[in-house]
N, C-alpha and C positions, 0 to 999 in steps of 0.2 A: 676400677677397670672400665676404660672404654666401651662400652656395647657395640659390637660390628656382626657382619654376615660376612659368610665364606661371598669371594668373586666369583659373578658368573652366576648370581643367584639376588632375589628383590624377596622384598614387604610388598603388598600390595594393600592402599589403603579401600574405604570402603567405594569412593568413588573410582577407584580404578576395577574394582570387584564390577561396580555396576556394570561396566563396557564390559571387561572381561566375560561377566555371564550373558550378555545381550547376544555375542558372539558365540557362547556354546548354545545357546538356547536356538540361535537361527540353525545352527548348522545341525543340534539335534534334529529340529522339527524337520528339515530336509532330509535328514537319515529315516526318519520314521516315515517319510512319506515315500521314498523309495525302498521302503520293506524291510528295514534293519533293525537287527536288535541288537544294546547293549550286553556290554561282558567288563568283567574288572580281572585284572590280574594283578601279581604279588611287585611291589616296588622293587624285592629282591629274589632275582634268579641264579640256579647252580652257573657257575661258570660253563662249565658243559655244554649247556644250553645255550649260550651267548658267543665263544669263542669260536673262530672261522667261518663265524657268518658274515661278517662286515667286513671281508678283507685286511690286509697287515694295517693297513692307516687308521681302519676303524675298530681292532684292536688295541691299538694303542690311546684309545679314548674313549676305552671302559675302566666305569669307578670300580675299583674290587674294594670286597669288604673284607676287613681282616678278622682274621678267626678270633672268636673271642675267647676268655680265659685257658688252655691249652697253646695257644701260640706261643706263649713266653716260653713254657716248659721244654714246649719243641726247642726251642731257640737254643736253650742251654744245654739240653741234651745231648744236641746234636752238632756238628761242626758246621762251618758253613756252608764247603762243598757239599755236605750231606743234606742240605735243605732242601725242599722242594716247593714249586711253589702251592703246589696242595697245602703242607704244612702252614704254608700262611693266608692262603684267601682259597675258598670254595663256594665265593657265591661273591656277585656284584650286581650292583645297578642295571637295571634295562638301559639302551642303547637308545630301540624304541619297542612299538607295539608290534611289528609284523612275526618276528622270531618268536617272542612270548605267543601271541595268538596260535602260530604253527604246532607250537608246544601244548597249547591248550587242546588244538582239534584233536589231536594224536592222544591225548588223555582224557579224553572227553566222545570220541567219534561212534561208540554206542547211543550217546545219548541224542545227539546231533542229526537234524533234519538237514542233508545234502540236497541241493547246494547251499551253504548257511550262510547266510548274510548278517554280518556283525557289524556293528561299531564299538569305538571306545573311544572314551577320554580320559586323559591320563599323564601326569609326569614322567618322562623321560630324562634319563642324563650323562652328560658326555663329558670326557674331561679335558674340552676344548681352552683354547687361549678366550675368554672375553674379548668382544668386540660388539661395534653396533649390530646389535639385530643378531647374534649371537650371545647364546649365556649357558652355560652347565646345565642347569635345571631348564627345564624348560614344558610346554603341554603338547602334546600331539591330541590332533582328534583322527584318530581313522575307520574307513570305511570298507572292508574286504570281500569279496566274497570267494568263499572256497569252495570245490568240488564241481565245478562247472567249469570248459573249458572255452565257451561259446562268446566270442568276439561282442555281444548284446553287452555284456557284461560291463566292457572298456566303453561303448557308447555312452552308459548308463551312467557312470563314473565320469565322463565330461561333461554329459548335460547336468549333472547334481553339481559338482566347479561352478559353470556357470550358474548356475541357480543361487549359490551359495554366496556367492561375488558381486550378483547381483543384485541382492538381499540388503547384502554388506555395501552398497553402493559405492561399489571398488571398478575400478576399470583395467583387465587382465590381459596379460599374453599367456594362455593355452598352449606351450609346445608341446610335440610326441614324437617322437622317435621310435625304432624297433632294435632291442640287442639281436633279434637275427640277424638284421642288416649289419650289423658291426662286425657280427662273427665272421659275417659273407664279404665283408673287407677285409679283416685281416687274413681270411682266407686265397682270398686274388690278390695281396698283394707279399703270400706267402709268409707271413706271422700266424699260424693260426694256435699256435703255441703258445701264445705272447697276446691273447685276447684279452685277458685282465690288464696287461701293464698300457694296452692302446687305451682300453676304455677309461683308465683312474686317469692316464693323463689328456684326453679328449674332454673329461669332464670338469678339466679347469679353462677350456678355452675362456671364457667369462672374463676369468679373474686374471691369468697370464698373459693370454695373449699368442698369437700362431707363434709368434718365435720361443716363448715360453714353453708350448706343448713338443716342438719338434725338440729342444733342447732335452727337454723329461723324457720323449720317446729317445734320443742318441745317450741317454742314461742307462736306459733299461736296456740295452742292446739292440734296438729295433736297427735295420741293415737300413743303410743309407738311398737304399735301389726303393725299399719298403716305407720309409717317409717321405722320398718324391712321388710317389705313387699316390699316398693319401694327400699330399696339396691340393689335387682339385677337390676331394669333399672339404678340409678344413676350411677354402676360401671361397666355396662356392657361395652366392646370394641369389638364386632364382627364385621363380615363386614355385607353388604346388606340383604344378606339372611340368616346368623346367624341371624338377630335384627330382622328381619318379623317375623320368626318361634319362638319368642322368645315371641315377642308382641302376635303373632294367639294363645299361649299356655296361655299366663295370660289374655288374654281378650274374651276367648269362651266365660264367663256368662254376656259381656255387648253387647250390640247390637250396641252403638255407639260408642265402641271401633274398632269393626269389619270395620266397617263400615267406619273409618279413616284409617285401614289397607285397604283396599279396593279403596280408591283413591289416597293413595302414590303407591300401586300398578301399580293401570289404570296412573296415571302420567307419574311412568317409565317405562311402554312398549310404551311411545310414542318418550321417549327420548333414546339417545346413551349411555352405560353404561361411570359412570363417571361424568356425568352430576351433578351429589349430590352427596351429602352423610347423609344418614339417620342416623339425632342425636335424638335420642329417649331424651333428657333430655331437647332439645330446648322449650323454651317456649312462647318467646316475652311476655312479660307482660303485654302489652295491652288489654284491657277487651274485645274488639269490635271482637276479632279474633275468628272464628270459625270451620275454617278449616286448609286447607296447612299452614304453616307461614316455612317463610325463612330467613337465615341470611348470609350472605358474608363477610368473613374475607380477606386480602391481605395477602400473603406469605412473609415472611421476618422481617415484620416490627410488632413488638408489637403496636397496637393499638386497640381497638376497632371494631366492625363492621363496611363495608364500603357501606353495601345496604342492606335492609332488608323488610320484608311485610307479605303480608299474607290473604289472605281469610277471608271475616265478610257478612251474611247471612242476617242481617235486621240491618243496619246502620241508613238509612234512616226512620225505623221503629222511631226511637224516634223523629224524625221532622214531623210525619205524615203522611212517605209512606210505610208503610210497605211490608214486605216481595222480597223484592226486594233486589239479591244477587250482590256481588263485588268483586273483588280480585285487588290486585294494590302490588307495590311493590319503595320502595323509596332510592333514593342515594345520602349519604351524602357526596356532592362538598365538604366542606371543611377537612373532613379527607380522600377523595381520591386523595385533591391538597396535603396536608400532605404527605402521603404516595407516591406520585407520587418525589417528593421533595428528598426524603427520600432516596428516591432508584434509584437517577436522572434520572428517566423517560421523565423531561423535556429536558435534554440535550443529549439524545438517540434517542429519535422521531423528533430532529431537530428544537424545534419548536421557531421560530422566536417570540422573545416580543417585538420588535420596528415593530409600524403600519404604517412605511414608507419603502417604496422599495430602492426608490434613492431622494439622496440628490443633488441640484442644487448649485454650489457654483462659486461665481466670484468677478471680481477683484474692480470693477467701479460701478458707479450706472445703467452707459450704458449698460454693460453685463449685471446687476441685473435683469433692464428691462427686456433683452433678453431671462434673463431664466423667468421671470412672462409669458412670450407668450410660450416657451417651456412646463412650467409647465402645461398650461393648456391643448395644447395636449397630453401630455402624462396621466394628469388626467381621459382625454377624452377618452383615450384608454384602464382606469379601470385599469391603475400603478396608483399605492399610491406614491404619490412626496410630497418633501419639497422643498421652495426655503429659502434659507440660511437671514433670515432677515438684518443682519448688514452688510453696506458697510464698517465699519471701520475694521473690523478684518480680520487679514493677512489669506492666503487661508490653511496654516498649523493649525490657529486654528477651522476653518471650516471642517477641515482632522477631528479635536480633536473631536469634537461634533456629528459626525456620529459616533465615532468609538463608544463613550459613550453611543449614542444612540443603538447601533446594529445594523444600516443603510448598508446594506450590499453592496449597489454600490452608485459612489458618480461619478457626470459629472462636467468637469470643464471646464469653459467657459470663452474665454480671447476673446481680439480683436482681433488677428488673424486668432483662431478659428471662428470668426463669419465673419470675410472676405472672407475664404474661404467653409463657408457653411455647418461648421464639429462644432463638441466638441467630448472631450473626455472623454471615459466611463472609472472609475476606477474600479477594484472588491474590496474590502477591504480587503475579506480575503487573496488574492493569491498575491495581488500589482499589480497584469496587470493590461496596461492602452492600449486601442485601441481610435483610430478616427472614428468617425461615421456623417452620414448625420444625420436629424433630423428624419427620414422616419427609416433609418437603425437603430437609437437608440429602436426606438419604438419595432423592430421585435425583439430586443435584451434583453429587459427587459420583452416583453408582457410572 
């Protein structure tokens, strides 16, 4: 038999680990420094929990799990029109983290210091078509915080992006949008029925194109009086304050239009200009969102968004706690390792994929020994060491296996080296080879 993976899913080898955790590890330390703490949640949720949160499209790209041993019985039991689909799946794959998380505060909100600031990282998965910079499995990191409804919140959440991006020495476009303002659209231009089918197809502008979205809107029934109405936002290009005065003028007769002009407002006087850019057409298509929502694209690299989120006002409403507000914001490791790839950001930041410092290599089993007692001080002193397992092979192919490895300094250790109470440090990259005591190696690698 062949060996394969399901599509839409990777191996990652060790050198791809190393990028990969260089990226959780920045964006952790940025979570912990903006007051977050981790959480884990179950790979697999009741259905319950996941179904009519993501709208019909994003129902239809959830993994269900089939019940295990009783499904068959069901089967035979029963005819077909009697099935149900309880009878075969009650529990599937996460989506992503936002809905789980909701789920958790709601079974967890005794224990829970409001407003609680969490992160997570974690698998997600969809059962999308593969494509570039799309795959089934995939990692989300996200950042939430719940039970506060105060606009600090959403600032706090851009300036960590940047921070993040920054770090990643990625160059981003920052859009926001407000679903007020959507509602406050389809409200003035009389759809206000019909606010999910504007926003699922508003939020393909990207990828279709304005004749594309008007097409999806004369699908859904949108009245034809009602999509020349939205042409000025779908083809507007002003800057900042062209688009406010733009929105303040078609949204005087809705209150909760104004009212989403009103905290992209309050947002940016708290931020530096530049920080965003206000796309009146952004939508995120997720039903849950009710306010700010954001999206992040990288510079250079056609792909997809690379973080994105957005404000939801009674999540936990449907688990039983209602009225209890959140904003969070999520980023997707695997097309910012993409993209990072893409535009060798890993070979510009330096960043080392072998998890060893220096490699111990010698001649004998005697010197082998020698470096096992070596290794361990220098382990001791929090260097990451190897000692070279095989006594049979000559010390050039011991050279060969660091160099493969990316082992950047290699110590070589013979019997005369250890007579006189020295070995020698190689650097790989440069060839210098110096003598050092075992005291003096240590201040040389620590």
């Amino acid at each position: 038999m062949k060996p394969s993976i399901p599509k839409g899913t990777r191996d990652f080898s060790p050198d791809e680990m190393a990028k990969r955790n260089f990226i959780f590890d920045t964006i952790r330390e940025v979570f912990h420094r903006y007051g977050y703490q981790g959480i884990e949640t179950p790979a697999m949720e009741n259905l319950t929990t996941l179904e009519g949160k993501y709208g019909d499209e994003g129902d239809k790209l959830l993994f269900r799990v089939l019940n295990s041993g009783p499904v068959l019985l069901t089967i035979q039991s029963k005819g077909a029109d009697q099935i149900k689909r309880a009878d075969l799946a009650e529990k599937g794959l996460r989506y992503d983290l936002t809905v789980p998380f909701a789920r958790y505060v709601v079974m967890h909100q005794n224990e829970i210091t409001f407003p609680f600031k969490r992160y997570q990282m974690q698998p997600v998965w969809r059962a999308d078509r593969p494509q570039k910079g799309r795959y089934r499995e995939f990692y989300q990191c996200d950042a939430d915080v719940i039970g506060s409804p105060s606009l600090v919140n959403e600032v706090e959440l851009v300036l960590m992006i940047h921070e993040v991006f920054n770090k990643l020495g990625l160059k981003v476009v920052l859009k926001m949008n407000n679903r007020k303002i959507l509602t406050g659209l389809a409200e003035v231009v009389g759809e206000q029925d019909r606010i999910i089918d504007i926003t699922v197809a508003l939020d393909k502008l990207d990828k279709i194109g304005i004749e594309g979205v008007n097409n999806e809107l004369v699908e859904k029934g949108i009245t034809a009086d009602a999509i020349d109405m939205l042409q000025p936002i779908i083809k507007f290009e002003g800057n900042y304050n062209e688009k406010i005065d733009l929105l303040k003028n078609l949204l005087m007769s809705s209150n909760t239009g104004r009212k989403g002009i009103e905290e992209v407002e309050e947002i940016a006087s708290m931020l530096t200009a530049g920080s965003f850019e206000l796309d009146i057409t952004l939508a995120r298509g997720l039903n849950y969102y009710t306010g700010a929502i954001f999206e992040v694209k990288a510079d250079g690299v056609q792909i997809g968004s690379v973080c994105g989120g957005g404000r939801y006002d009674d999540l936990t409403g449907i688990f039983g706690l209602p009225n209890v507000s959140g904003v969070g914001v999520s980023f997707g490791i695997d097309r910012i390792c993409d993209v990072m790839e893409e535009l060798k950001r890993f070979e510009t930041l330096g960043i080392r994929t072998s998890s060893s410092k220096v490699l111990l290599t010698h001649f004998d089993k005697n010197t082998q020994k020698y470096c096992m007692g070596l290794a361990s001080s220098l382990r001791a002193a929090g260097i990451s060491t190897e000692v070279y397992p095989d006594i049979t092979k000559k010390i050039v192919k011991q050279f060969e296996y660091a160099n493969k490895k990316q082992i950047p300094f290699v110590v070589v250790v013979g019997e005369e080296e250890m007579q006189r109470g020295q070995v020698n440090l190689k650097n790989m990259s440069t060839g210098e080879q110096h003598p050092f005591t075992p005291e003096q190696l240590i201040e040389q690698l620590v």
